[in-house]
ZAMARGU-4260 file (C-alpha; in steps of 0.2 Angstrom, whole numbers, plus 5000, padded with zeros to 4 digits):
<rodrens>
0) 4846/5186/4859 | 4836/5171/4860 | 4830/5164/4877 | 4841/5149/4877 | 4832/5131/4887
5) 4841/5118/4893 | 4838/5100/4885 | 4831/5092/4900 | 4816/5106/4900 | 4816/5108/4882
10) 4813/5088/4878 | 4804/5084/4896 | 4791/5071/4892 | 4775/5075/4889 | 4766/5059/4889
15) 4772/5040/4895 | 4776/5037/4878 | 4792/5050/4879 | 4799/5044/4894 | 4812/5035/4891
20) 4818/5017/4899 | 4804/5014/4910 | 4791/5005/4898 | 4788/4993/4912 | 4780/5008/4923
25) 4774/5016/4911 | 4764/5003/4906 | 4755/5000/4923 | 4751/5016/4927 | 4742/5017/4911
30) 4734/5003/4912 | 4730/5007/4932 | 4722/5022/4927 | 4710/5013/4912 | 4706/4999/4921
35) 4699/5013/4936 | 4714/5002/4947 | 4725/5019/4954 | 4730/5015/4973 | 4729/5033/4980
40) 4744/5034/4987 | 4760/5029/4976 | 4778/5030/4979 | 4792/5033/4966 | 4808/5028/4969
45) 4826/5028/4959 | 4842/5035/4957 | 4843/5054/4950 | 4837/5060/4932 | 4828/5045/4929
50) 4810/5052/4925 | 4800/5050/4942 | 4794/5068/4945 | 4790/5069/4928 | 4781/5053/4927
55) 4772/5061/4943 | 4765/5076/4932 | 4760/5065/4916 | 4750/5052/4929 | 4743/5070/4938
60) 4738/5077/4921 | 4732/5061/4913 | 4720/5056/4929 | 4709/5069/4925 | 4711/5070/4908
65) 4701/5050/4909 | 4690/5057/4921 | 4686/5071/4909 | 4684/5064/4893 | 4677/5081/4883
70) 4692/5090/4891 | 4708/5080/4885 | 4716/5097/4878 | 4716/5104/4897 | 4729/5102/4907
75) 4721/5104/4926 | 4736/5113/4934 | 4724/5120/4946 | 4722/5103/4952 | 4742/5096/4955
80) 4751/5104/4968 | 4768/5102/4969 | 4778/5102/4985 | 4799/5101/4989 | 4801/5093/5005
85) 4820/5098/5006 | 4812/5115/5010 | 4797/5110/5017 | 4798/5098/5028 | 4790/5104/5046
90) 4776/5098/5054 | 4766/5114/5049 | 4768/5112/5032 | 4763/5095/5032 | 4748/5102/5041
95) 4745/5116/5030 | 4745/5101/5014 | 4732/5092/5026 | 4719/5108/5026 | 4722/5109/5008
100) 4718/5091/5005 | 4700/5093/5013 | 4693/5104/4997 | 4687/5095/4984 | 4693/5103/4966
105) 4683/5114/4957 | 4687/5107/4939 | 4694/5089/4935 | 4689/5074/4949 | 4707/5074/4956
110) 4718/5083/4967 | 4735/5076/4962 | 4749/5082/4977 | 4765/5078/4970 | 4779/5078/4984
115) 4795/5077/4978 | 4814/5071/4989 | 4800/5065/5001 | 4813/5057/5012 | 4819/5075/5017
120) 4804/5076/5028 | 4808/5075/5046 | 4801/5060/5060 | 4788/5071/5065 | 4781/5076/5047
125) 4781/5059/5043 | 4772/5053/5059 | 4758/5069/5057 | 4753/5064/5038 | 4753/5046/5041
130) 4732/5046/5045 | 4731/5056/5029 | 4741/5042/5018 | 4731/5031/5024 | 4715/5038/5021
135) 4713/5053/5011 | 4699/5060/5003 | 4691/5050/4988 | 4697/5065/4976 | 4715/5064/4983
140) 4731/5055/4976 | 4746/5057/4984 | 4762/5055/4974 | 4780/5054/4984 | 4796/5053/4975
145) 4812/5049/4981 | 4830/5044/4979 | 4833/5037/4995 | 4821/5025/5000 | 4829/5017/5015
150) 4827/5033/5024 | 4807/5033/5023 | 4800/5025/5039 | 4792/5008/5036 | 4774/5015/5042
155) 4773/5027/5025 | 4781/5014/5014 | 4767/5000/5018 | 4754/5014/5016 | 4759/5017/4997
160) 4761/5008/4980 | 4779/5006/4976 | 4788/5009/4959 | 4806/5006/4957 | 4813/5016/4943
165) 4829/5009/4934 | 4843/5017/4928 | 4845/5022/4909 | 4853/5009/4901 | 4868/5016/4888
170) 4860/5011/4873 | 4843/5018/4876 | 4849/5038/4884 | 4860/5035/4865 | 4844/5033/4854
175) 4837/5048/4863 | 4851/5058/4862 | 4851/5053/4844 | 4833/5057/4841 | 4841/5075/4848
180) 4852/5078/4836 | 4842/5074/4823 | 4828/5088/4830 | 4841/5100/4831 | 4850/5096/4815
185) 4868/5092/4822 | 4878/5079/4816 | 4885/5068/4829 | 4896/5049/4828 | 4889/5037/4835
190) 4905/5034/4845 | 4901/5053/4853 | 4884/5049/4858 | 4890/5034/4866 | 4902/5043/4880
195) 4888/5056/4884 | 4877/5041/4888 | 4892/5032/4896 | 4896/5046/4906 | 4878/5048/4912
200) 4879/5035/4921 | 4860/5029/4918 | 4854/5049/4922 | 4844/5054/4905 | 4845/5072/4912
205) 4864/5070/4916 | 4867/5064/4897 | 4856/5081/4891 | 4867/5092/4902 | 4882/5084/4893
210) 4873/5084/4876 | 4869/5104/4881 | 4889/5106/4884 | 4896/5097/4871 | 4888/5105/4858
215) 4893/5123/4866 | 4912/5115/4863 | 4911/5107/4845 | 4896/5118/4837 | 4886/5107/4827
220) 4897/5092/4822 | 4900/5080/4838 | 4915/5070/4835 | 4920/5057/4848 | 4937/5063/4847
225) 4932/5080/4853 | 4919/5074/4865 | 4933/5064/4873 | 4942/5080/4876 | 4928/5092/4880
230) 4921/5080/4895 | 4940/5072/4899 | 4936/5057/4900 | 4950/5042/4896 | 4945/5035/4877
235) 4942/5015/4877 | 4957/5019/4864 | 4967/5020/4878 | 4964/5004/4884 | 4965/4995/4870
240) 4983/5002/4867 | 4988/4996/4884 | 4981/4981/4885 | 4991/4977/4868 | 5008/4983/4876
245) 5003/4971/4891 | 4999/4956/4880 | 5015/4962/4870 | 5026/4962/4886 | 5031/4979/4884
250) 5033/4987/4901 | 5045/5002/4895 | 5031/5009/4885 | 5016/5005/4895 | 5023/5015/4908
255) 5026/5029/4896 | 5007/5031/4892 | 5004/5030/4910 | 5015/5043/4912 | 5005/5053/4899
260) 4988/5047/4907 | 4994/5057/4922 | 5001/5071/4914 | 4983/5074/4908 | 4977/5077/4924
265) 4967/5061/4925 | 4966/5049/4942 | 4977/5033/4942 | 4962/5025/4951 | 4951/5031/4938
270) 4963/5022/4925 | 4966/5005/4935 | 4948/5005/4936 | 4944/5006/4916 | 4959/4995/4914
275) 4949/4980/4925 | 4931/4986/4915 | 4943/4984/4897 | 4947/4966/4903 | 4929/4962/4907
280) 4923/4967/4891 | 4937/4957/4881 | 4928/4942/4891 | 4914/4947/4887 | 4917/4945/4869
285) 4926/4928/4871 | 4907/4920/4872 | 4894/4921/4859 | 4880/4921/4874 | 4888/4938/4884
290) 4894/4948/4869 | 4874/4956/4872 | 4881/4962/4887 | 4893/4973/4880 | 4885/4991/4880
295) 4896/4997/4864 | 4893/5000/4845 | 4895/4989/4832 | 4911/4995/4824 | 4918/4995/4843
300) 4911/4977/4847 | 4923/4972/4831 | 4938/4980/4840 | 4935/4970/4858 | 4932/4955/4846
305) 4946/4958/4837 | 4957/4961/4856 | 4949/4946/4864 | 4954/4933/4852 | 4974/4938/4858
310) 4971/4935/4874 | 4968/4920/4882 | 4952/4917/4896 | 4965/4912/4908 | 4975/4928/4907
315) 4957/4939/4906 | 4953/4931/4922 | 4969/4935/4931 | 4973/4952/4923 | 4953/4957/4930
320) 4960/4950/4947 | 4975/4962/4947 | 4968/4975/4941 | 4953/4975/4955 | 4965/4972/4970
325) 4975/4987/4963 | 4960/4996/4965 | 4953/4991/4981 | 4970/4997/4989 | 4973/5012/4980
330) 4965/5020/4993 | 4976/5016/5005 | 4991/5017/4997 | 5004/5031/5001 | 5012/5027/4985
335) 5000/5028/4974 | 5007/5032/4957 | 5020/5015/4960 | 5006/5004/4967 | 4996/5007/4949
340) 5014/5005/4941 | 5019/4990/4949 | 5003/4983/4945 | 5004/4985/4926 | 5019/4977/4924
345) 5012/4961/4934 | 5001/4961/4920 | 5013/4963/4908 | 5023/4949/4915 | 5007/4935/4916
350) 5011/4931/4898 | 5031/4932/4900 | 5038/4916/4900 | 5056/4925/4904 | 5073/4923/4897
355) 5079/4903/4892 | 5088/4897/4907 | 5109/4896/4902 | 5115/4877/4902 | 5124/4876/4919
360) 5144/4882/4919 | 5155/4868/4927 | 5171/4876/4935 | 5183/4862/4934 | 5203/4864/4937
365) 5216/4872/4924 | 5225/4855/4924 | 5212/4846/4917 | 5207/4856/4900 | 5219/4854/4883
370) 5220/4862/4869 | 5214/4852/4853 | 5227/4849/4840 | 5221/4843/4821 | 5226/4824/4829
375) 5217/4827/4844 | 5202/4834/4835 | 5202/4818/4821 | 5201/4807/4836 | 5187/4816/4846
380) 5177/4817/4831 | 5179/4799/4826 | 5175/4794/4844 | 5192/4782/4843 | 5207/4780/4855
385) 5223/4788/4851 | 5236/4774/4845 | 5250/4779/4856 | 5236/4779/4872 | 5236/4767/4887
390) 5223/4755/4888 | 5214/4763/4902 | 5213/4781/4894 | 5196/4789/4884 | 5196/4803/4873
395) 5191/4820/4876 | 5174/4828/4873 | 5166/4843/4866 | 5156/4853/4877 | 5147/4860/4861
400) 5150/4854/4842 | 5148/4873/4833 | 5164/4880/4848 | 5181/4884/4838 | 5196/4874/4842
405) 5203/4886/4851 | 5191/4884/4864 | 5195/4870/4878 | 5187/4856/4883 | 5183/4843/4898
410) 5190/4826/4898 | 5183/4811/4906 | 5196/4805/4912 | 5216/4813/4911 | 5224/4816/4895
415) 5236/4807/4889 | 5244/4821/4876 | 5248/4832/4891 | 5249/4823/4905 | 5263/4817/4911
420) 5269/4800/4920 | 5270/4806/4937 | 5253/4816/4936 | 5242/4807/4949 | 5227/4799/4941
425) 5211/4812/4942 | 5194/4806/4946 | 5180/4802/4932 | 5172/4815/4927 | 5157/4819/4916
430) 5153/4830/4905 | 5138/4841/4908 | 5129/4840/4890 | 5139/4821/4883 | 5123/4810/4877
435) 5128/4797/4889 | 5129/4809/4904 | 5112/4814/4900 | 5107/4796/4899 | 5117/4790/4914
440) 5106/4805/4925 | 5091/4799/4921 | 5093/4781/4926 | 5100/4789/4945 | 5083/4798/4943
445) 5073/4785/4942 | 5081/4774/4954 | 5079/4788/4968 | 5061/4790/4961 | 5059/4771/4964
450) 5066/4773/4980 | 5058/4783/4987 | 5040/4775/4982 | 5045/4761/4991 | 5050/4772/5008
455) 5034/4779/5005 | 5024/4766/5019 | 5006/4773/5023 | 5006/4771/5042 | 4992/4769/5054
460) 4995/4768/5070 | 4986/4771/5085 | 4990/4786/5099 | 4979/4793/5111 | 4973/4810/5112
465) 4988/4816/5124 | 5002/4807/5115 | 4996/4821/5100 | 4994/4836/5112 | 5011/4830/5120
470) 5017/4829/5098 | 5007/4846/5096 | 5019/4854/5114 | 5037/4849/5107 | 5034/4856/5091
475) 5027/4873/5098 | 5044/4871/5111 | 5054/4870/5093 | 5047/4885/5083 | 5051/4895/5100
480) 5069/4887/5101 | 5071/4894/5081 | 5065/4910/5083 | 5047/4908/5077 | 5038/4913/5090
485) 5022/4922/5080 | 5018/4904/5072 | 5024/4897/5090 | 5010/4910/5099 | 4996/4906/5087
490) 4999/4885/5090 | 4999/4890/5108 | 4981/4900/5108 | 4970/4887/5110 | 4972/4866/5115
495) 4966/4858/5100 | 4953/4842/5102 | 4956/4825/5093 | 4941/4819/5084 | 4945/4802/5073
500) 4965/4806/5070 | 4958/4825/5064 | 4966/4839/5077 | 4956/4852/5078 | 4961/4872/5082
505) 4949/4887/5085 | 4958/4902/5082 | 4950/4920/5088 | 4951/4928/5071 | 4953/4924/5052
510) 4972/4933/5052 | 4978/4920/5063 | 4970/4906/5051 | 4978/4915/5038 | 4994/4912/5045
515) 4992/4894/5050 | 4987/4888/5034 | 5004/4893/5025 | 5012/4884/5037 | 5001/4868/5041
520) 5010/4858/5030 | 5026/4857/5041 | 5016/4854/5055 | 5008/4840/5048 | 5022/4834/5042
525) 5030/4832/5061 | 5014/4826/5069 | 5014/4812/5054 | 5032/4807/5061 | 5030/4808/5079
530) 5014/4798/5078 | 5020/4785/5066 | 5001/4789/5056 | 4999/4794/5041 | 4982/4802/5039
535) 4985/4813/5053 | 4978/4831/5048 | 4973/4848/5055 | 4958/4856/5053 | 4956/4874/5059
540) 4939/4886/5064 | 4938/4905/5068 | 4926/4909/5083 | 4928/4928/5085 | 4920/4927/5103
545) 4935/4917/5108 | 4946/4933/5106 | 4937/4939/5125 | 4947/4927/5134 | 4964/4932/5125
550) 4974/4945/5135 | 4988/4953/5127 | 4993/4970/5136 | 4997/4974/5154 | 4981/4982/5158
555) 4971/4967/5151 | 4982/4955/5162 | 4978/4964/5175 | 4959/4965/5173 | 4958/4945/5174
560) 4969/4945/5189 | 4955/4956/5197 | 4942/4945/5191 | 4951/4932/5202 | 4958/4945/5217
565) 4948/4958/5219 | 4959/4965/5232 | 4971/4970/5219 | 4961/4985/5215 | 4962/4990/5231
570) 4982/4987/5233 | 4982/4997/5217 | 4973/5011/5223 | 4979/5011/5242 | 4997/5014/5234
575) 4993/5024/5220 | 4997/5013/5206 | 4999/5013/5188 | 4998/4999/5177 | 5005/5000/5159
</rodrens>
C-alpha cells in the first residue's frame, strides 16, 4: 500500500510564486532580498493556514541561495533552524537559541532561526532574547510567526519588521483547489469547489483538509450536491427557497423546511445566520458597483440576480435587520427554536399587506328594515316617491346593488309601506355606503379639519424657570396618582435646567432615556398647556457618573445616612444591627 500525504504537505509551496493570496508579501520580500534590503528581524503575522511558516522557509532558503549564486540547487538546511515555542518557551531554551546564534555557518552566509507561535513564549523568554532581536550577529535573521499578535509585548514588536498576512479569499483557495484537481485528475463542479473554499474560511490548508476528505467520500468526481452532504453544510439552495416562501407570504411551509433544517441536525443560529448572509447578497446584486462583492460563481451570481429583482431594497434592508437581531439574542434565548420561528414569519409578514378591511356592519333596529316588493323595488331603483306616500317620506335604499331581494334594507327615514299611523316618527338615518352619505362625510371632515387649523394658535408666552419646574412637579404628582410611578421615578431623578424654553434632563443611564423618549410626547404636550408656549421641548443627556448619587436599596440609604451621621455605625453595631 502506498504511503498516502496530505494535500497541505504534498502541494506546500516551494517558492513565493506557489503561495497563494499573498502577492503583496511575496513581492517585498523578494524584492528585500535582491535589492540586499532584509531587516534581520521580521515578524509574520495572520490567522491560521495562511502561508507564514512556510513563507518563513522559502525566504530561509532563498537568502542564501542569492548569497550563493553557484549553489541555487542546495537547499542549506544546515543553516535554518526551526523552533516551536508552544513547547519551547523557557528562559533556557531561549538561551540555548542564543549560544547557538553566536556560530557563524559553515556553508551559506545565513543562519535563518525560524520561530514559530512566537506569542506562546513566556514574559521572561521574551524579556532574555530582547538584546539579541535587537542586535544579532551579521549572519543571523530572525523569523517569528504568530497568530496572535496582541499577545507579543510591545519591546519585540518594535524590534521587528512587520508582515500582516491576509486571509484567503474564496475565489483564489477555489483556483488552487482547482489547479488540484486537475493534477490529480478528478473531476469537480465548480459549485463543489466553492463550499470547500467557503467552508475554509480563508485557511488554504483548511480548504486541502476538506479537498483531502471530500474526495475520500465521493472518489473522483466532486459534485456540490455531495460535498454539501459529506461536509453538512446548509446549500445556499436552501436559502433561496426560503427567501422565496418569505417573499411569497407562505409561513406554513417555511416553517416546514425549518423543521426539516433542524431534523438534519444543523443549528438554528447557524441558519438565521445564512439567512441574514442570503439577504446581503440579494443586495449586493441590486447594484452594478457591489455585485464584485459577491464571492459566488457565475451560474450562481444569475440565481441571486434573478432573486434580487423580487425583492425590493427596502424589504432587503429590513429583512437583514431581522435576521441579525434574531441572531444576536439567540444566545440568550431559552426558546430558541420559537425565537428563530417567530422571526421568519416577521419576514414573511413585511411584504403582507393583510386581509381587505370588511365595510363596517351597522346594527340598526328590526322595526326599521322592510322587505322589497316588485313596487318597492321599481321605486328604489328609479330613485322616485311612491304615489300614495306623504310628502315628507324618502324611499329606501340598497345597502349593495348585486344583494337579492330577499335581503333587507335601511331607510332613511320610516317607511311608509309598513309603517303604521300611530308609529312614532324615527330619527334620520343614513346609510353607511349611499353616495350622498359618503359625500355628506367628507364635507363634516373638512370642517373639523378646518377647525381645528384655526384652534391651532402658536403660543409664546413667557414663564420663569420655576413656573416650569412647578409644571414639571404636577405632572410627575399625576403619573404617581395614575399608577405610573416607573415613568413618574425617572421624571423625578434629577431637576432639569431651563436653557431658552429647552428643559433639560440628565439621566444616570441610556435605559432610563429609553424609557422617557417613548413617552416625551405627552409630557410635552402638558408643559405646552400649562405654560401657554408652544415651542416648549425636552431635551435629555446620560451622565453614567450621576448613577453614584442614586440610592436604591436599604443598605445604600443607609450608607449615605453614615456619610452625614457617623454615629449610626456605631448605633448599628452597639445594638447589633442588621440592615436589609
Amino acid at each position: 500500500m502506498e504511503h498516502f500525504i496530505v494535500s497541505a504537505r504534498k502541494y506546500r509551496p516551494e517558492t513565493f510564486d506557489d503561495v497563494v493570496g499573498q502577492k503583496a508579501i511575496t513581492n517585498t520580500l523578494e524584492n528585500a532580498i535582491k535589492n540586499n534590503h532584509l531587516a534581520q528581524a521580521l515578524l509574520f503575522t495572520g490567522p491560521r493556514g495562511v502561508g507564514k511558516t512556510t513563507c518563513a522557509r522559502i525566504l530561509a532558503k532563498k537568502i542564501n541561495q542569492q548569497a550563493t549564486e553557484d549553489k541555487e540547487e542546495e537547499d542549506f538546511a544546515f543553516n535554518i533552524f526551526e523552533l516551536d515555542a508552544a513547547s519551547n518557551n523557557s528562559v533556557d531554551d531561549i538561551r540555548n537559541l542564543i549560544d547557538q546564534v553566536r556560530i557563524p555557518p559553515q556553508v551559506g552566509s545565513y543562519k535563518v532561526y525560524i520561530i514559530d507561535e512566537v506569542h506562546m513564549l513566556s514574559s521572561a523568554a521574551f524579556n532574555a532574547f530582547l538584546k539579541t532581536l535587537e542586535e544579532p550577529p551579521k549572519h543571523a535573521i530572525f523569523i517569528l510567526a504568530t497568530t496572535e499578535k496582541h499577545k507579543i509585548i510591545p519591546t519585540i514588536l518594535s524590534r521587528c519588521q512587520i508582515f500582516d498576512f491576509k486571509r484567503i479569499t474564496v475565489n483564489d483557495a477555489k483556483e488552487y483547489l482547482a489547479h488540484i484537481v486537475k493534477n490529480e485528475g478528478v473531476e469537480a463542479e465548480d459549485g463543489a469547489l466553492h463550499i470547500i473554499a467557503q467552508k475554509a474560511d480563508g485557511a488554504m490548508r483548511d480548504a486541502l483538509s476538506i479537498y483531502d476528505r471530500v474526495v475520500s467520500f465521493s472518489g473522483n468526481k466532486l459534485t456540490r450536491e455531495a460535498v454539501t452532504e459529506n461536509l453538512n453544510v446548509l446549500d445556499y439552495e436552501v436559502y433561496f427557497t426560503s427567501t422565496h416562501f418569505i417573499l411569497e407570504n407562505k409561513i406554513p411551509e417555511l416553517l416546514v423546511q425549518f423543521n426539516e433544517i433542524l431534523s438534519k441536525g444543523f443549528d438554528g443560529n447557524h441558519y438565521i445566520a445564512g439567512l441574514a448572509s442570503h439577504f446581503r447578497d440579494l443586495l449586493v446584486c441590486k447594484d452594478q458597483a457591489t455585485i464584485a462583492l459577491l464571492e459566488v460563481g457565475e451560474e450562481t451570481k444569475g440565481k441571486y440576480f434573478e432573486q434580487s429583482q423580487k425583492a425590493s431594497q427596502e424589504f432587503l434592508l429590513q429583512a437583514i435587520e431581522l435576521a441579525n437581531e434574531c441572531d444576536l439574542k439567540y444566545r440568550a434565548s431559552k426558546n430558541q427554536r420559537l425565537l428563530v420561528e417567530l422571526s421568519l414569519m416577521q419576514l414573511a409578514s413585511i411584504t403582507f399587506d393583510g386581509e381587505k378591511k370588511k365595510s363596517k356592519h351597522f346594527i340598526i333596529p328590526a322595526k326599521n328594515f322592510v322587505s322589497i316588493t316588485p313596487a318597492s323595488k321599481e321605486m328604489i331603483e328609479t330613485n322616485e316617491h311612491p304615489k300614495n306616500a306623504t310628502n315628507n317620506t324618502k324611499p329606501t335604499e340598497f345597502v349593495k346593488q348585486d344583494q337579492p331581494q330577499e335581503l333587507q334594507v335601511q331607510e332613511k327615514q320610516a317607511p311608509v309601506i309598513s309603517a303604521s299611523a300611530e308609529e312614532k316618527p324615527v330619527k334620520k338615518k343614513t346609510s353607511g355606503l349611499s353616495i350622498k352619505s359618503i359625500q355628506r362625510k367628507k364635507e363634516i371632515e373638512a370642517i373639523k379639519k378646518g377647525k381645528a387649523e384655526k384652534e391651532e394658535v402658536k403660543l409664546d408666552n413667557k414663564f420663569s424657570e420655576n413656573q416650569a419646574l412647578a409644571a414639571w412637579d404636577e405632572y410627575i404628582k399625576r403619573l404617581q396618582k395614575n399608577g405610573q410611578k416607573i415613568l413618574a421615578s425617572i421624571l423625578a431623578t434629577d431637576t432639569p435646567t431651563l436653557n431658552d424654553k429647552i428643559l433639560k434632563i440628565i439621566l444616570p443611564n441610556s435605559t432610563m432615556k429609553v424609557e422617557l423618549e417613548r413617552a416625551k410626547g405627552p409630557v410635552i404636550k402638558f408643559l405646552r398647556k400649562r405654560l401657554n408656549n408652544s415651542y416648549v421641548d425636552i431635551e435629555i443627556e446620560v451622565n453614567e457618573t450621576a448613577a453614584k448619587k442614586y440610592v436604591f436599596t436599604g443598605r445604600d440609604k443607609f450608607e449615605k445616612m453614615v456619610e452625614k451621621n457617623p454615629m449610626l455605625e456605631k448605633l448599628r453595631i452597639t445594638f447589633d444591627l442588621d440592615i436589609k
